[in-house]
C-alpha positions as CSV (number, residue, x, y, z in Angstrom):
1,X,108.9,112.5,80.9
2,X,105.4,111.8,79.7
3,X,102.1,114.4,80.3
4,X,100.2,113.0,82.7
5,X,96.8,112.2,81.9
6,X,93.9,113.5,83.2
7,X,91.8,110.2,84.2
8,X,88.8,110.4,82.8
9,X,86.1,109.4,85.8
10,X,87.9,112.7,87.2
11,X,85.1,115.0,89.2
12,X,86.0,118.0,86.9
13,X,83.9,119.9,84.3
14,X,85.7,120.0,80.6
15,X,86.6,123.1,80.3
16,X,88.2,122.3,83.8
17,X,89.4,119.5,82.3
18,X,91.0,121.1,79.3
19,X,92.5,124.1,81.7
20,X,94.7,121.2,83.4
21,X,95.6,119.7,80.4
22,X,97.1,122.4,78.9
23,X,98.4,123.5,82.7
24,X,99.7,120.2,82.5
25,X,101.0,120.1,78.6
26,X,103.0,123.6,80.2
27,X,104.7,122.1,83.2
28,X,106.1,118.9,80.8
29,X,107.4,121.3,78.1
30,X,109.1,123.2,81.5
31,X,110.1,119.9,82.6
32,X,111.8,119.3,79.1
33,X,114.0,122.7,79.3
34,X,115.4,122.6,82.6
35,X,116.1,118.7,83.0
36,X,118.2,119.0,79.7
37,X,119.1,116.2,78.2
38,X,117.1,114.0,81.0
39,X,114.6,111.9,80.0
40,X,112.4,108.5,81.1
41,X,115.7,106.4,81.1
42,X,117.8,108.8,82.7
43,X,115.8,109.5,85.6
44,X,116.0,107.9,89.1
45,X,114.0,104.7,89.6
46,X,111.9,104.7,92.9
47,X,110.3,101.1,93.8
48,X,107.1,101.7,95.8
49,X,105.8,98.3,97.2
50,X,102.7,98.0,99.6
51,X,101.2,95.5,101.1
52,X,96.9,95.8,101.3
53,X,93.7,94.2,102.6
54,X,91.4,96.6,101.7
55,X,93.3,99.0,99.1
56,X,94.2,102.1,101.3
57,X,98.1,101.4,100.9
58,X,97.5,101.0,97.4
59,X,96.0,104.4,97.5
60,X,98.6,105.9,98.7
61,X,101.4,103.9,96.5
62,X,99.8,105.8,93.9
63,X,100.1,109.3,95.7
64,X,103.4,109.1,96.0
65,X,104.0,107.7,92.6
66,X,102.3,110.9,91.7
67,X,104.3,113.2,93.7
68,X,107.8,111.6,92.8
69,X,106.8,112.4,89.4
70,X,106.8,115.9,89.4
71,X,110.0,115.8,91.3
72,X,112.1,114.2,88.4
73,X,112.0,110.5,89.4
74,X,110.4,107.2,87.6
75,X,108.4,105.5,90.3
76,X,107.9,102.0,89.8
77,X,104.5,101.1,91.7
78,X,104.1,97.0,92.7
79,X,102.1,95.1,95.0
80,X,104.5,92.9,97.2
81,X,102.9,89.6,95.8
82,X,104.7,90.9,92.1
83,X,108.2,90.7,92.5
84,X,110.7,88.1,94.3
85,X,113.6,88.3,96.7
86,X,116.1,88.4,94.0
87,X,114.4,91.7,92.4
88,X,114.1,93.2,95.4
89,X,117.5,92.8,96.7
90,X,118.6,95.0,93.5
91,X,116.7,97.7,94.1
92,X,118.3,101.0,95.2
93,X,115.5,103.4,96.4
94,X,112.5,102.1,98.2
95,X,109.4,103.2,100.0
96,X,107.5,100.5,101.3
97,X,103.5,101.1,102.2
98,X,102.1,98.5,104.5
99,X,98.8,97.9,106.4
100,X,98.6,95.0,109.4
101,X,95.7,92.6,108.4
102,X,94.3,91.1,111.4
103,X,96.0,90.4,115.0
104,X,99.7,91.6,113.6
105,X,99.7,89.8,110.5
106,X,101.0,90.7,107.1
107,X,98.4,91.3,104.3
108,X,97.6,88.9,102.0
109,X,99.3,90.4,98.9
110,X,102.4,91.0,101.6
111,X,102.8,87.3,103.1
112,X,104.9,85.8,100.5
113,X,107.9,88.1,100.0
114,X,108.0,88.7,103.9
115,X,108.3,85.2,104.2
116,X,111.3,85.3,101.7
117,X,112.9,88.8,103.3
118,X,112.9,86.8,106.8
119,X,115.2,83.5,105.7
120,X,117.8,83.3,106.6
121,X,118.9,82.9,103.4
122,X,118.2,86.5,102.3
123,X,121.2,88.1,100.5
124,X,122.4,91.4,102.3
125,X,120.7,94.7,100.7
126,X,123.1,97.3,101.6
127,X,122.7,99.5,98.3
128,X,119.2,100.2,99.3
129,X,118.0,103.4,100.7
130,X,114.5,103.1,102.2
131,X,111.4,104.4,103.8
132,X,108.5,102.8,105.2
133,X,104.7,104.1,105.8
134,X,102.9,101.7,108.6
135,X,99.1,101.9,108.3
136,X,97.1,100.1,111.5
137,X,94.5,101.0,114.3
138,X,96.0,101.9,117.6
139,X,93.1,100.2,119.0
140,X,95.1,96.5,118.0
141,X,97.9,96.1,120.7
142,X,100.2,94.9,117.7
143,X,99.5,98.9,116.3
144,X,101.4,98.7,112.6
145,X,103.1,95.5,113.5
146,X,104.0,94.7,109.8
147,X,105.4,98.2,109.5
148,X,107.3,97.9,111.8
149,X,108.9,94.5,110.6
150,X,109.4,95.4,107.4
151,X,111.6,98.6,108.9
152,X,113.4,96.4,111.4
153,X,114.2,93.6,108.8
154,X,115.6,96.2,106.3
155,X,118.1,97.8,108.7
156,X,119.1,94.1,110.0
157,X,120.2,93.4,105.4
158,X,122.1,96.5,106.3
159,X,119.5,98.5,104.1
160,X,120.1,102.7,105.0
161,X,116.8,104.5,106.7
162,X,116.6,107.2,104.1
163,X,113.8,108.7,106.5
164,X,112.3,107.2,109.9
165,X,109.3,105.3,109.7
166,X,105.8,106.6,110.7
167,X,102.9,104.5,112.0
168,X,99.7,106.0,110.9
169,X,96.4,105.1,112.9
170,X,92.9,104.9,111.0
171,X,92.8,108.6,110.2
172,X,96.1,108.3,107.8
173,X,96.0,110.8,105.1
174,X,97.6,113.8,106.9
175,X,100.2,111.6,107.9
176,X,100.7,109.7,105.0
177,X,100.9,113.3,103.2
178,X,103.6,114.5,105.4
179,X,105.5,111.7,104.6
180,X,105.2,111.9,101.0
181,X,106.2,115.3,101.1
182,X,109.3,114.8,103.0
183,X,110.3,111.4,101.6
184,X,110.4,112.2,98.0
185,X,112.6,115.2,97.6
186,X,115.3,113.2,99.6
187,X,115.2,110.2,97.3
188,X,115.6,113.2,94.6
189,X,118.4,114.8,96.1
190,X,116.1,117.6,97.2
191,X,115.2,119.0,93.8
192,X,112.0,119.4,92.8
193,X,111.7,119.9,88.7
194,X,108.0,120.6,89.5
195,X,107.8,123.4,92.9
196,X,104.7,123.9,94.1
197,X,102.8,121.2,91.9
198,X,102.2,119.0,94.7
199,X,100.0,121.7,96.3
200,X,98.5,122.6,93.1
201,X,97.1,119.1,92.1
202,X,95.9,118.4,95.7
203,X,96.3,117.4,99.2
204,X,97.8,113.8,98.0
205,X,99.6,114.7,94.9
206,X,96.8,113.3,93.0
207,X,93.5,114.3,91.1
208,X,91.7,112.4,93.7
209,X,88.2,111.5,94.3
210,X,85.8,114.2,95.1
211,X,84.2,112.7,97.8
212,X,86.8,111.0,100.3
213,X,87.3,110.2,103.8
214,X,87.6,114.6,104.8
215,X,84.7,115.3,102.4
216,X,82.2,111.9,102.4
217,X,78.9,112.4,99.9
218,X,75.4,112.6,101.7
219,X,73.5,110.4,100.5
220,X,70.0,108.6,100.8
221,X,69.2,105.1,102.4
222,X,66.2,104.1,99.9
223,X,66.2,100.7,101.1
224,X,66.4,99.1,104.4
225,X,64.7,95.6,104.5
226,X,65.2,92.7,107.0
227,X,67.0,89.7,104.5
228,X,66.2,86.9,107.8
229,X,63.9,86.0,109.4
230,X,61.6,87.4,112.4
231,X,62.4,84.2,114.0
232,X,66.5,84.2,113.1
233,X,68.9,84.1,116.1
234,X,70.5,87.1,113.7
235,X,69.5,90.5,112.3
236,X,71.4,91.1,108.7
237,X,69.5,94.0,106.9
238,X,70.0,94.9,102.8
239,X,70.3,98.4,102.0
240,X,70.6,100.4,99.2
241,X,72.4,103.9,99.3
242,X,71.3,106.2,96.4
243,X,74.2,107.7,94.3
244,X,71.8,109.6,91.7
245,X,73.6,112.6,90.3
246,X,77.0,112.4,92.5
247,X,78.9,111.3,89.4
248,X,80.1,108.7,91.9
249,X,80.9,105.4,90.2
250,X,82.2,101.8,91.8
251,X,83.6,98.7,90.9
252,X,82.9,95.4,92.4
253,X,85.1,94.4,94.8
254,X,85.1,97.7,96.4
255,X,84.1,98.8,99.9
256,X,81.9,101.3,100.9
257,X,82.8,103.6,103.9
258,X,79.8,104.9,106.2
259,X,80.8,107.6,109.2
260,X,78.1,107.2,111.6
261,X,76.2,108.9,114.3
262,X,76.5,107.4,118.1
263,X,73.4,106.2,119.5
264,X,71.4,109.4,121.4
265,X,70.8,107.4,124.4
266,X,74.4,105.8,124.9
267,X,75.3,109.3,124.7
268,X,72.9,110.5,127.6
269,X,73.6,107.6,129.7
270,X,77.5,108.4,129.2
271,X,76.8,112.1,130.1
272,X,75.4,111.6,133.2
273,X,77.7,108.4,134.3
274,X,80.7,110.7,134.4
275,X,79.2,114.0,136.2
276,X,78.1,116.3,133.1
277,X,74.6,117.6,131.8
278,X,76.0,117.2,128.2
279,X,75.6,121.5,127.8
280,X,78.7,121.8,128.7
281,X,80.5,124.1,125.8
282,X,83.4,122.5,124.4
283,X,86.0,123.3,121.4
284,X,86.4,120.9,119.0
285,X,87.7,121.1,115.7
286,X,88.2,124.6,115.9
287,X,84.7,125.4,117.0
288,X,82.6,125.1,120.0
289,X,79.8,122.7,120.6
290,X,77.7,121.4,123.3
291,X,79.4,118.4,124.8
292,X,76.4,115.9,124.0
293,X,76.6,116.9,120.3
294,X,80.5,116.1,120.3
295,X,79.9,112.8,122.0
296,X,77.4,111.7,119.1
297,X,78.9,113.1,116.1
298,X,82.4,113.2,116.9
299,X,84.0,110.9,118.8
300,X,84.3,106.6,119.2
301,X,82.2,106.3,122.8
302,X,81.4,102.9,122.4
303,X,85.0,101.6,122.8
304,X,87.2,102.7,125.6
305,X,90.1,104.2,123.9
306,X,93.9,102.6,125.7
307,X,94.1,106.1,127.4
308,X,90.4,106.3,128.9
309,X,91.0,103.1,130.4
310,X,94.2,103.7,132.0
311,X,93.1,106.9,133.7
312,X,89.5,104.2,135.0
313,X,91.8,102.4,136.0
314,X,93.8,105.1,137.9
315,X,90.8,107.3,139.5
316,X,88.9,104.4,140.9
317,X,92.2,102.3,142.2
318,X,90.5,99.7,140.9
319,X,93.3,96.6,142.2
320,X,92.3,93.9,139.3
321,X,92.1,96.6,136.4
322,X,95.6,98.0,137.2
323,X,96.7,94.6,137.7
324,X,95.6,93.5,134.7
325,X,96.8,96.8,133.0
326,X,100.5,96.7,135.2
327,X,100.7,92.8,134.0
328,X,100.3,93.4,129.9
329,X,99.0,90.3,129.4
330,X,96.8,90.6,126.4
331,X,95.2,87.8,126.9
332,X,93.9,88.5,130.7
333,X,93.0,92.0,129.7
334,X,90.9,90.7,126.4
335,X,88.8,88.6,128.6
336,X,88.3,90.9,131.5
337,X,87.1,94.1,128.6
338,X,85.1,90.9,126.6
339,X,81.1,92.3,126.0
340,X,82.4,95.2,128.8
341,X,82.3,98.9,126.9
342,X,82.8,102.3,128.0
343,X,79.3,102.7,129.9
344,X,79.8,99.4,131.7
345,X,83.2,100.6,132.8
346,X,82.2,104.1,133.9
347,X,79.1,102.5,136.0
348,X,81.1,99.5,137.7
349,X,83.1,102.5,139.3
350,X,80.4,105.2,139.7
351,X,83.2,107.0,142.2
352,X,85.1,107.8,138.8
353,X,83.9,111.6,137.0
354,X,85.2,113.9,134.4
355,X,84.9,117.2,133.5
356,X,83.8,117.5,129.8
357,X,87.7,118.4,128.6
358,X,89.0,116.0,130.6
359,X,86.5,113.4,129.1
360,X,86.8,114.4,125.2
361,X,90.8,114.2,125.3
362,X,90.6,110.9,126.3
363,X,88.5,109.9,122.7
364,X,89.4,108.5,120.0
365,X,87.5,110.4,116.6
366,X,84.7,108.5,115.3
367,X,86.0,106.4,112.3
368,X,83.7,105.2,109.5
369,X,82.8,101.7,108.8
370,X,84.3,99.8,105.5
371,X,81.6,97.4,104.5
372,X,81.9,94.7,101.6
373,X,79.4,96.2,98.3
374,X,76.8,93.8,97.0
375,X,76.0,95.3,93.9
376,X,77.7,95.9,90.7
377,X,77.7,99.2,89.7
378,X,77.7,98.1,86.3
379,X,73.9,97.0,86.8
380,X,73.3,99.4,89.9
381,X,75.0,102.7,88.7
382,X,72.7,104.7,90.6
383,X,73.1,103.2,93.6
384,X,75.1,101.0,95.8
385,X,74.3,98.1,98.2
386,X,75.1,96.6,101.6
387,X,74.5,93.8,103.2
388,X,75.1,94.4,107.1
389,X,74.2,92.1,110.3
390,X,72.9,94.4,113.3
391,X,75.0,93.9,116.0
392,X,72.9,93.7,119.2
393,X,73.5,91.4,122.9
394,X,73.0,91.2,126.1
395,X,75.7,92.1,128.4
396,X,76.6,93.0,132.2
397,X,72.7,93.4,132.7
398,X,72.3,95.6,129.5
399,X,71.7,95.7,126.1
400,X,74.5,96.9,123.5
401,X,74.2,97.4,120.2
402,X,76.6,97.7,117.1
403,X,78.1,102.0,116.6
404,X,77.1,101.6,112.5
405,X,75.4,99.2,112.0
406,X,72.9,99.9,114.2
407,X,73.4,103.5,113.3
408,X,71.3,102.2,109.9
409,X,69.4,99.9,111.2
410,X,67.3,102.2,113.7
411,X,68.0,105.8,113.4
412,X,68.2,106.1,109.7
413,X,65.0,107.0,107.9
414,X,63.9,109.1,104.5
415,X,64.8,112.1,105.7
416,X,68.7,111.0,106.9
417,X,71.5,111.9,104.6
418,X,74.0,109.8,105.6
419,X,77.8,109.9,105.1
420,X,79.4,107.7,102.5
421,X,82.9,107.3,100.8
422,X,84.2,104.2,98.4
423,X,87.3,102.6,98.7
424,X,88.9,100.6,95.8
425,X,90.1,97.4,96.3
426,X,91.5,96.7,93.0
427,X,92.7,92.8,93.8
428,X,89.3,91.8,94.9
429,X,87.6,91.7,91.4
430,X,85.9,89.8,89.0
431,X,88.4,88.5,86.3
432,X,89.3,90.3,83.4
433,X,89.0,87.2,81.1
434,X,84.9,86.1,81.2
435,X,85.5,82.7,80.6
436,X,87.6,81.4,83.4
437,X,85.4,79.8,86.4
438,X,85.3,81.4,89.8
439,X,85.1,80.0,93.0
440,X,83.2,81.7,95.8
441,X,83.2,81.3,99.9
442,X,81.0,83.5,101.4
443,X,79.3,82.3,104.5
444,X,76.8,84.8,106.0
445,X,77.6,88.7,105.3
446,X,80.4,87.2,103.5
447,X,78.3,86.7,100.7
448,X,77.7,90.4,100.1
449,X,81.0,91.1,97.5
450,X,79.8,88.1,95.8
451,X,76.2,88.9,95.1
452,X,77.9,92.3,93.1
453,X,80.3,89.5,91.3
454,X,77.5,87.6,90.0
455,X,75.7,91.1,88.6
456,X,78.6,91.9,86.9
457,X,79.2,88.5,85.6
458,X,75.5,88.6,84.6
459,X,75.6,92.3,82.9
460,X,79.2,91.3,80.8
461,X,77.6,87.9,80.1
462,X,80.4,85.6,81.0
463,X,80.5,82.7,80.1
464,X,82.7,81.5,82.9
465,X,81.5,79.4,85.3
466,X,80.5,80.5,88.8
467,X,80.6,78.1,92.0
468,X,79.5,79.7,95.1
469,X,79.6,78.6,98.7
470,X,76.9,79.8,101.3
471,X,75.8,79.2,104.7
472,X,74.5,80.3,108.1
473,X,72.9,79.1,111.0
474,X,69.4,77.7,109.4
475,X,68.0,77.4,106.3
476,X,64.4,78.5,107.5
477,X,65.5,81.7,108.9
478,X,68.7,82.6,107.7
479,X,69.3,81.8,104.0
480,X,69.6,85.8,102.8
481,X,68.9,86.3,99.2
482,X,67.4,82.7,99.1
483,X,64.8,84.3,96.0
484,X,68.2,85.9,94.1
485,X,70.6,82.8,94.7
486,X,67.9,80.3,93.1
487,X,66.9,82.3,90.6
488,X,70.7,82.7,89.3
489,X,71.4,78.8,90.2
490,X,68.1,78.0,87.9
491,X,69.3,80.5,84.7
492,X,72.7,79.2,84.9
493,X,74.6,81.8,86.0
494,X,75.5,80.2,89.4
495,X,76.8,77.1,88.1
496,X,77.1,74.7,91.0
497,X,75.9,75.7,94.4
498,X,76.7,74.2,98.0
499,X,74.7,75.2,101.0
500,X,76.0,74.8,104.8
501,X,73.7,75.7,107.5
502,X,75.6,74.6,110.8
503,X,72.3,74.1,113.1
504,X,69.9,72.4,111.0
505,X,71.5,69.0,112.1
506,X,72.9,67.2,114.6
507,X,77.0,67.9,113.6
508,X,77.3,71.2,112.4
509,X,78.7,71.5,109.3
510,X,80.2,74.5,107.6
511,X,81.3,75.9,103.9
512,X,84.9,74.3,104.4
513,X,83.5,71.2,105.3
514,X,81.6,71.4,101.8
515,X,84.8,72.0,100.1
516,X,86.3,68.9,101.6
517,X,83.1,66.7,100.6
518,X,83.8,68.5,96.9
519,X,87.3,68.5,96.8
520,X,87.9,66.5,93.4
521,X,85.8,68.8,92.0
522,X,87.3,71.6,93.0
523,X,90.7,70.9,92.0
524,X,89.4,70.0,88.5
525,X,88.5,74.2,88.7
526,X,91.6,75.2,90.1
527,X,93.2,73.3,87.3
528,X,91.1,75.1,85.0
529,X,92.3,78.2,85.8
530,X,89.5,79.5,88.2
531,X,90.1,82.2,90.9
532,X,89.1,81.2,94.6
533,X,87.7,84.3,96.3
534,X,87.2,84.3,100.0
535,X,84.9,86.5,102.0
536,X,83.5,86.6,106.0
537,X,85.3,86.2,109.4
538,X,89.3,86.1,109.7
539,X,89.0,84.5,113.1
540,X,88.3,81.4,112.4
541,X,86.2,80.9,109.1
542,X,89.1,82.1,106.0
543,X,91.7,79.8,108.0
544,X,89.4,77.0,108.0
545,X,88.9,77.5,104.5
546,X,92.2,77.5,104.0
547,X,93.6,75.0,105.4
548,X,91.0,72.9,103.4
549,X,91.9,74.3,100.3
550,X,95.5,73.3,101.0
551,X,94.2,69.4,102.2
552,X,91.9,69.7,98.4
553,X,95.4,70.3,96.5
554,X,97.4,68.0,98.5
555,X,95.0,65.2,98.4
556,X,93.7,65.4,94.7
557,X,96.3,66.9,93.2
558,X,98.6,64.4,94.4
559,X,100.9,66.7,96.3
560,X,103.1,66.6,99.2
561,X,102.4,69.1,102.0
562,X,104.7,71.3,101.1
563,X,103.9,70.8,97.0
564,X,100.4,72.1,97.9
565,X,102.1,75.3,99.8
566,X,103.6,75.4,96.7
567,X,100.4,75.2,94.8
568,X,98.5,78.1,96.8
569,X,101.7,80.9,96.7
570,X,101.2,80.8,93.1
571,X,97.3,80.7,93.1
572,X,98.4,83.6,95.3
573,X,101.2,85.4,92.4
574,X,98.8,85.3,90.1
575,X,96.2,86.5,91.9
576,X,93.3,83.6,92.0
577,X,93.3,83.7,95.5
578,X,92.1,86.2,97.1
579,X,90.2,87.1,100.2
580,X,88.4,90.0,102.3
581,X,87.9,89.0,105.4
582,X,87.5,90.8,108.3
């Protein structure tokens, strides 16, 4: 069994560093003595597949790989788009890590061998012993839907539940810790070569990042300009976060994560819609504090949680909410809450109050935000950027506004630290080889990742080429980085460039229908090898693109429908399509 190596962007000091190598260097010549005549090949293969948008079951794929490790077993970490049916049917021990992408869909990376597991044609998998870790957001009804599929399809092959599933909601690491700790010993019989290492690397089982969801880095907005116009029907803002001295480093690709502060006035206006004065004393966390202080710092307020507005609906005997609620139609229910938030609720039944307790046990905590980077930190090591649109309208005669991105937008100034933490996303990159072409649809926001891909295309001079997509609502007022996009079309590093603003004529016209009116073109690039990289809004935008980018490959590439399915699972395999959308 192999010393672990200490990785080398670690947040340790060296002589730190050397400490846990030799700490290390001990516990593998331990290992040696009491496993005998075990090695590498002797030991137990564990198969740990997930299935990721945005890199947090990746994350934890590589904890547990960690932690089965030091308890005698050779993990075998793979993204779901890696292996086939076959391989997977001859697998004996395996813990599946999913996320659900969207309204209960599969990931991306996840899609294709789902599709395979659920034929009928699937052999029966009755030598595997299994687990499954569901990430989601228990404010989706389909909460860990894929999770759940993946758990219910294994037991149907005849697969054995080696441990019972558990469905982790946004704040997943204590959860997904307790199941790494209990899951692993069983697939090793119980035996742990290693006791006590798990606690003594960290939390996890890894030597994680030092700044992370539990412990974010404060850090300093030093930009915050308006990207459109005064005149735009929109509001998308650039900043830049400063990351001078943290010893924080990023990739492009990643997200950033930034846990915000509720809006003071939603909070007063909350306060006195359900009874309080907001000086109420209250625990939380272990320590008391005023009641308006927990509603801005602490808890989601913006969005009734499922269990605030089943108890509305109870106090006020409200018929059409509990008919609504009684009826679980999603649909009806969607409608009804549609541009409606917690305020709106609380003052459409003004009969309806809550002591402080009562109120705060019917939150939700107060999540951070992922947003796409638009830098490379390659050519912006000291700092990182975002591109965010501030989310404001008009709604049941009031104004809302967006919990984060609003957050920045108004209450941030030079003397805010604000909250930060990256996330990896290591599919969503740049290729490794800086001569094949890229392809790049990023409508809107969408063009943030993409912005960081050309900098680091421009600071390894590549020599591929780059074909970027773009467009908004109007040229005049909403083409963001306008000054940046023309300058890299007239250097040559954007190689061909195709703008759709959908208002600036009469038929509206968007970045897919660009594709179409490019399409031979575009196959030509696909043929050469070039990744296509999608960015923007699931809802309707990334399946419009897609469903182009199947027509493209059918039409030009002479394929039948099904051919250019074909076509787009392997674009898929080998990773040259790819997409963050959200």
């Amino acid at each position: 069994m192999k010393t672990p190596n200490i990785p080398q962007n670690a947040p340790y000091s060296d002589t730190q560093r050397a400490w846990l190598g030799g700490f290390f260097a001990g516990m593998h010549s331990h290992m040696l003595q009491s496993a005998s005549s075990a090695n590498q090949t002797d030991a137990r293969i564990i198969n740990i597949l997930y299935g990721t948008q945005t890199g947090n079951s990746e994350s934890v794929a590589t904890d547990a790989a960690s932690v089965a490790k030091t308890h005698g077993l050779l993990p075998v970490v793979k993204s779901m788009d890696e292996i086939d049916i076959d391989t997977l049917a001859k697998m004996e021990y395996l813990l599946i890590i999913t996320s659900t992408y969207g309204e209960g869909e599969m990931p991306d990376n996840a899609q294709l061998l789902w599709d395979s597991i659920s034929a009928d044609s699937t052999p029966r998998m009755e030598n595997i012993q299994y687990s499954v870790l569901a990430l989601g957001d228990t404010s989706y009804d389909l909460f860990c839907k894929a999770g759940i599929e993946w758990d219910e399809r294994l037991t149907e092959l005849g697969a054995k539940r080696l441990y019972d599933r558990i469905d982790c909601d946004v704040d997943f690491e204590d959860a997904a810790e307790s199941w790494i700790s209990s899951v692993i010993p069983m697939m090793a019989d119980g035996v742990a070569i290693l006791d006590g290492l798990t606690s003594t690397i960290s939390a996890s089982g890894t030597l994680g990042p030092k700044y992370n969801r539990k412990n974010p880095y404060s850090s300093k907005v030093t930009c915050n300009r308006l990207l459109t116009s005064e005149k735009s029907s929109k509001e998308t803002r650039h900043y830049e976060f400063s990351l001078e001295g943290s010893d924080l480093t990023y990739e492009a690709g990643d997200a950033l994560n930034v846990v915000p502060l509720n809006c003071p006035e939603l909070v007063a206006d909350i306060v006195k819609a359900i009874g309080c004065t907001g000086q109420e004393d209250e625990p939380v966390n272990g320590e008391n504090t005023l009641f308006s202080e927990a509603l801005r710092t602490h808890f989601e307020i913006k969005l009734p949680s499922k269990e605030l507005l089943q108890e509305i609906a109870k106090r006020s005997s409200d018929p059409e909410l509990n008919d609504l609620l009684q009826a679980d139609d999603k649909d009806k229910l969607s409608n009804y809450l549609w541009g409606r938030d917690t305020l709106d609720l609380l003052r459409q039944f003004p009969d309806v109050e809550f002591s402080a307790a009562e109120f705060i046990a019917l939150l939700k905590p107060l999540q951070h935000r992922a947003y796409s980077i638009s830098s490379s930190g390659k050519m912006h090591p000291d700092s990182v950027h975002l591109t965010i649109a501030s989310v404001r309208y008009h709604s049941h005669n009031r104004d809302h506004k967006g919990v984060c991105s609003t957050y920045l937008a108004d209450l941030v100034d030079d003397h805010s630290e604000v909250k930060i933490f990256f996330s990896p996303n290591k599919s969503f990159r740049v290729p490794e080889d800086d001569s094949l072409p890229m392809i790049m649809v990023g409508p809107g926001t969408g063009i943030a990742p993409f912005r960081a891909f050309l900098q680091e295309r421009e600071f390894r001079k590549a020599s591929g080429k780059n074909w970027l997509l773009f467009g908004d609502r109007n040229a005049a007022t909403d083409y963001i980085y306008q000054d940046e996009i023309e300058a890299m079309q007239a250097s040559g590093l954007i190689t061909r460039l195709d703008l759709a603003f959908s208002r600036d004529q009469a038929e509206k016209i968007y970045v897919q229908d660009r594709m179409r009116e490019n399409g031979a073109e575009m196959f030509i690039w696909l043929e050469q090898g070039s990744s296509f990289f999608v960015c923007g809004d699931a809802t309707r935008m990334a399946k419009d693109v897609d469903k182009a980018l199947h027509d493209i490959i059918e039409q030009y590439g002479n394929k039948t429908a099904e051919q250019a399915i074909d076509y787009v699972n392997q674009l898929k395999k080998e990773k040259r399509y790819v997409r963050d959308v959200y």
